[in-house]
Every structure is written in C-alpha cells, then in structure tokens.
N, C-alpha and C positions, 0 to 999 in steps of 0.2 A: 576224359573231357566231359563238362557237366552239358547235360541237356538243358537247362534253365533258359529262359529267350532272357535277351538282353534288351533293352528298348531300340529304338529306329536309332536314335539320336545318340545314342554310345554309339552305335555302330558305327556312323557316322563320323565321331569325335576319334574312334580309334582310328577307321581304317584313315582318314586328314592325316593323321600324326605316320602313320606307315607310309603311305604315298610320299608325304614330304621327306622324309629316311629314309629310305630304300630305292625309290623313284615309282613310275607304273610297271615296268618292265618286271622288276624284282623283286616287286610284290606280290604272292600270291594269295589266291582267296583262302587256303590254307593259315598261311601269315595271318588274316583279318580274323580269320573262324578264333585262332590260336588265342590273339590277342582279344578278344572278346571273353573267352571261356568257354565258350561252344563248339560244338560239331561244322563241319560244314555245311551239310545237309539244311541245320538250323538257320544258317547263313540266308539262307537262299527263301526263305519266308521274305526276307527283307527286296533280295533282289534277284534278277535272273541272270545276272551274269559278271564280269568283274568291269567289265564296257559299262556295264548299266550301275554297277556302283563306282563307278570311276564318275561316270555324267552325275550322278545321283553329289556325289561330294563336289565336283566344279560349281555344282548349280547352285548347292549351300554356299560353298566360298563366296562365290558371286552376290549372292545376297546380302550375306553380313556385310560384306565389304559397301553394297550400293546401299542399305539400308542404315547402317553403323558408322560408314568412316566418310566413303564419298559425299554422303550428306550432307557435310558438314559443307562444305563447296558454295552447298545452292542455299545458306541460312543469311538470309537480305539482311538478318538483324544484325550481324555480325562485321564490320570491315571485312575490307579481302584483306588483312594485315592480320588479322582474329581468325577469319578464315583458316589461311593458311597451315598458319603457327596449328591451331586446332587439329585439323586435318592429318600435318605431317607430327604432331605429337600419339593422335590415336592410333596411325600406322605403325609408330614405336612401341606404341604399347602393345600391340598387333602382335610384330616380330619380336619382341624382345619375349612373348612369351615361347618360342621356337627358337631350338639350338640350330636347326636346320635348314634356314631359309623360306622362301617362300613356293608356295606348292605353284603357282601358276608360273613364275619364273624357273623353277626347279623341269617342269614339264613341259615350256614354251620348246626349247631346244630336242624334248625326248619323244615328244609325240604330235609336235605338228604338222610336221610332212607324214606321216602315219597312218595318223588317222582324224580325220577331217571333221567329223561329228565332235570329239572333242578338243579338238583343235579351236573350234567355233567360239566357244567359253570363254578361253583363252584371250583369243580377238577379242570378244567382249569384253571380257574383264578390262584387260588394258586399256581401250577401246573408252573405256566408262571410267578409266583413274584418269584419261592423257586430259577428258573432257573435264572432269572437275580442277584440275589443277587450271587449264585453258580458260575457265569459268572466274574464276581468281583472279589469275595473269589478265585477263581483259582489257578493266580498264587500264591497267599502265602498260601494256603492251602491244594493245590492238590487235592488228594485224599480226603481227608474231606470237601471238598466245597459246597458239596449237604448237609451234613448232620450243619455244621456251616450255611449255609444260610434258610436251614429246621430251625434249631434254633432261627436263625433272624427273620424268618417270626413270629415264635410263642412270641418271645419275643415283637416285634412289635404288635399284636393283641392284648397279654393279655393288655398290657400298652393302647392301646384304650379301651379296656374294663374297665379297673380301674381308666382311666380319667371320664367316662363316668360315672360308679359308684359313685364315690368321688367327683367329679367335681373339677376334678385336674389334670391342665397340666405338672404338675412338672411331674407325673409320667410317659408321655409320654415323656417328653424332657429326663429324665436319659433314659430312652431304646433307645431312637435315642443316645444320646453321648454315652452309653454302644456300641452302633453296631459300631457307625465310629471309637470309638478309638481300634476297631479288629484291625483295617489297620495302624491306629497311630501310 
C-alpha cells in the first residue's frame, strides 16, 4: 500500500461512494484507507475516527445538496413551475450518477436510532429538501405545501429505492413526471 497522501476531497469522494455501497456498518476505515491507496494510519491525518469521517461526508452531502440543488427552490427569478422542473432535474442528475441510491436514504433506516449526532444531518438534510419543495408548493398549495412536499420527498426516495432494486429508471422518471405535473 503506497504512503502518498491523497487530498481531503478524494477522500471524501471515495469514502461518499463506500458508505452509499456498503452502508456505515460495513464500511470499514480499512475499506476507505484501501480505496484511497493508502495506509490506514495515513487516513487518519484527515480524521480521528470513522464517526468523525462519517459526520465529515454527511456535512459535505449536506452542502452540495443546500448550496447545488435545494437552491434552486429559493431563485424568485425563476416560476415555481421552472423551479421545480429545475430542482427535480438536478436531483436526477444527482442519482443518476450513483448505481446505489442515496446515502442519506440508504442511512436514514441504519443509523438513526444509533446514533444521534449523525442522525441530526439526516433530519437536516430532509428537513432542508421537504422545505425547498414546500417553498414551490406554496403558492398553489398554501397550507398543504409542507405536507405535499413531505409527500414528494417520500415519493422521490421510494422511486430511488425501487430503481435501485429493479434496476429501473422508468421508475424514477414516472415520480419525477408525477411531482412536476403537481404544478402542470
């Protein structure tokens, strides 16, 4: 195994791709060191523990996703019919680059009774998709826009889970064209 450091940000980009495959349970920091090219040892420049690179990749997911995708939600310039369409085309573009689903779904079920600190993410994360959608849904739904975009979000997950299962995109593209034609 080479000693060479790898940057923060591969490390990052690999152990995302582990976690989403394997799950947290079944990943170990060994697996990350592996798929890096380095030692363990070397690993651990980056983090102090696999807890701490597990929060370390939630918090990037987190980001991209509020900085990259949810965004699109809060752009005034845009319709919520542009909105939307936007929004749930960049989340395709999101998953379609993963065979495996999505890591905050993948882990909502494995590690939230668990453990709590990263569990927290999780809630966020969702937490900050259910809003941007509810942000959309507004005006034609008003008062039901949290609970229609809580809807979306679930309908969106289950359809990555049963692409994943099936290995069928049809089943994600009718839940994306179920959600945009809400607004249709």
């Amino acid at each position: 195994m080479s000693t060479a450091r790898v940057g923060y940000n591969k490390v990052i980009s690999l152990a995302t791709e582990l976690f989403v495959r394997k799950g947290y349970s079944d990943t170990s920091i060994a697996d990350i060191a592996s798929a890096c090219g380095i030692r363990k040892s070397s690993l651990y420049h980056y983090i102090t523990s696999k807890e701490d690179l597990a929060e370390k990749v939630l918090a990037h997911q987190c980001d991209i996703f509020k900085k990259d995708i949810f965004a699109i939600a809060y752009d005034e310039q845009l319709s919520e019919a542009e909105r939307l369409n936007a929004l749930l085309d960049k989340l395709v573009e999101f998953y379609s680059a993963s065979q495996n689903g999505c890591l905050m779904g993948n882990w909502a079920t494995e590690i939230t009774d668990s453990n709590p600190q990263l569990a927290q993410y999780i809630r966020d994360f969702f937490s900050a998709w259910v809003d941007a959608f509810a942000v959309v849904f507004k005006p034609k739904f008003n008062g039901q826009s949290v609970q229609v975009a809580e809807d979306c979000v679930q309908r969106f997950q289950g359809a990555l889970m049963l692409k994943r299962v099936f290995d069928n995109s049809a089943v994600l593209e009718r839940a994306v064209a179920d959600i945009k034609n809400l607004l249709g």
